[in-house]
C-alpha positions in Angstrom: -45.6 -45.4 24.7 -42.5 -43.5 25.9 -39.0 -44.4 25.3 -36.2 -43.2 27.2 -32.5 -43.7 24.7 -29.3 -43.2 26.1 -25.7 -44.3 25.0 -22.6 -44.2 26.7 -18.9 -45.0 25.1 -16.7 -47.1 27.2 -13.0 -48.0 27.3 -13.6 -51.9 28.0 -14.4 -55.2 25.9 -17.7 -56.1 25.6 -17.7 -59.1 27.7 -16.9 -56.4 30.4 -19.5 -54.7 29.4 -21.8 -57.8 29.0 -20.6 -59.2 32.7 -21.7 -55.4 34.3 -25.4 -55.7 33.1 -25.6 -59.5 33.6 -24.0 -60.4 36.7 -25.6 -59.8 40.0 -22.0 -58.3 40.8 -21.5 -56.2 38.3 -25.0 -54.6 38.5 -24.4 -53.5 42.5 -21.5 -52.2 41.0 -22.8 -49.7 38.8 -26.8 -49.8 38.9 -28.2 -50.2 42.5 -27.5 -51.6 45.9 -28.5 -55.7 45.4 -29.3 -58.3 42.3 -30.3 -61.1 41.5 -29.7 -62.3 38.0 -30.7 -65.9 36.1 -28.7 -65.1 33.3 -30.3 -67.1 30.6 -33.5 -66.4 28.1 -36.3 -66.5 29.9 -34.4 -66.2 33.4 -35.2 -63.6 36.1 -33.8 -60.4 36.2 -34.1 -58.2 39.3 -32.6 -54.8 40.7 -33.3 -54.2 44.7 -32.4 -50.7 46.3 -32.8 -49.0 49.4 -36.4 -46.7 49.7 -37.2 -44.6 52.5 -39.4 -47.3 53.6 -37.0 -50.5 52.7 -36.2 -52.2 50.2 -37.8 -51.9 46.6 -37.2 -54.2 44.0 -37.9 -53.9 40.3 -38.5 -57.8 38.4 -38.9 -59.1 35.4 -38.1 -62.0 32.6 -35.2 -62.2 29.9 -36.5 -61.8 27.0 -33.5 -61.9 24.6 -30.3 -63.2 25.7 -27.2 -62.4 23.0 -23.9 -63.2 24.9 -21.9 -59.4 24.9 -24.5 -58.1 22.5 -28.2 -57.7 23.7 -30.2 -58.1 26.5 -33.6 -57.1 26.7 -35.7 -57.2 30.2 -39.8 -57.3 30.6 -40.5 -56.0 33.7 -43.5 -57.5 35.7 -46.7 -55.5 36.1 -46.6 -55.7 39.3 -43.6 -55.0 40.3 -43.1 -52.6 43.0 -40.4 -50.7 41.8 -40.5 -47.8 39.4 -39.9 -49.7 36.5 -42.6 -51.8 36.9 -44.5 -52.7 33.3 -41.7 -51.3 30.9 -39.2 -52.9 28.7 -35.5 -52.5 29.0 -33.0 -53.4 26.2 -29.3 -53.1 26.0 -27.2 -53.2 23.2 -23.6 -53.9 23.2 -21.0 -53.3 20.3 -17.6 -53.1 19.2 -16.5 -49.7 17.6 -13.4 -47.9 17.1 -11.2 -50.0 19.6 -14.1 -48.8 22.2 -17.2 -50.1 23.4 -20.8 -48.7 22.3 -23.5 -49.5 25.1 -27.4 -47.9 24.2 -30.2 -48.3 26.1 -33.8 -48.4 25.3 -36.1 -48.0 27.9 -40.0 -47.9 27.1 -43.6 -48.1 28.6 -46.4 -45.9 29.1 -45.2 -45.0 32.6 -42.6 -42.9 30.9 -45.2 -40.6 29.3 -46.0 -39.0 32.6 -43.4 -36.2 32.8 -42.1 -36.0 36.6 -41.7 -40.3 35.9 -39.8 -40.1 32.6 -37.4 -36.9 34.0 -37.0 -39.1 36.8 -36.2 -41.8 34.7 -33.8 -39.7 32.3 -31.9 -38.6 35.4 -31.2 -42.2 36.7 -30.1 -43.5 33.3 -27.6 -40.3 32.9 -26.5 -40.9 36.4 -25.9 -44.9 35.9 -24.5 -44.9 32.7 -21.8 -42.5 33.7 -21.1 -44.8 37.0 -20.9 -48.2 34.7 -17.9 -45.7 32.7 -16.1 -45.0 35.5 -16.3 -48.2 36.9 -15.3 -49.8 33.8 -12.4 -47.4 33.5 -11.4 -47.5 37.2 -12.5 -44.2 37.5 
């Protein structure tokens, strides 16, 4: 199975941080166009944008549920978003007066190439947005 590892540095406090990849708000604010989040362990966890053909909306269950620390997210199998059957997980720490934020993002849909560039491409593209909209940039 294919993982996908990025890490961005951010000029915010975790709980920032934590409220941008756990509120419904501060995922449409970053990550894609509508959210709904059950913020809890075992809550629901799902990011909606627009497709050429509507709206398509990736699911899944909290897995692990560390307040400004870790999140990880199981996405359903049948999902019908991109991201359907992988695992996401955040991790959130303090360093240096900054903010360290590494994701992890695996499953076997990753080890077809066009996916996983695709993939790559979003995560460099999204972390960069939650930066600059963490910084007011």
């Amino acid at each position: 199975m294919s993982a996908i590892r990025r890490q961005v540095t951010v000029e915010a406090s975790p709980r920032a941080v934590w409220t941008a990849i756990t509120t419904a708000e501060g995922l449409k604010s970053w990550l894609c166009d509508d959210a709904q989040v059950n913020a809890a362990a075992a809550g629901r966890y799902s990011l909606i944008n627009e497709g050429d053909e509507g709206p398509v909306e990736d699911s899944g269950r909290i897995h692990t549920f560390r307040p400004t620390s870790k999140l990880e997210v199981a996405f359903d199998k049948n999902s019908k978003g991109p991201w359907k059957g992988t695992h996401l997980q955040f991790t959130v720490a303090r360093e240096s007066g900054e903010t360290v934020v590494n994701v992890i993002h695996t499953g076997a849909a990753f080890d077809d190439d066009a996916v996983r560039t695709e993939a790559e491409s979003t995560w460099r593209r999204a972390l960069t947005s939650l930066r600059d909209t963490l910084e007011g940039g």
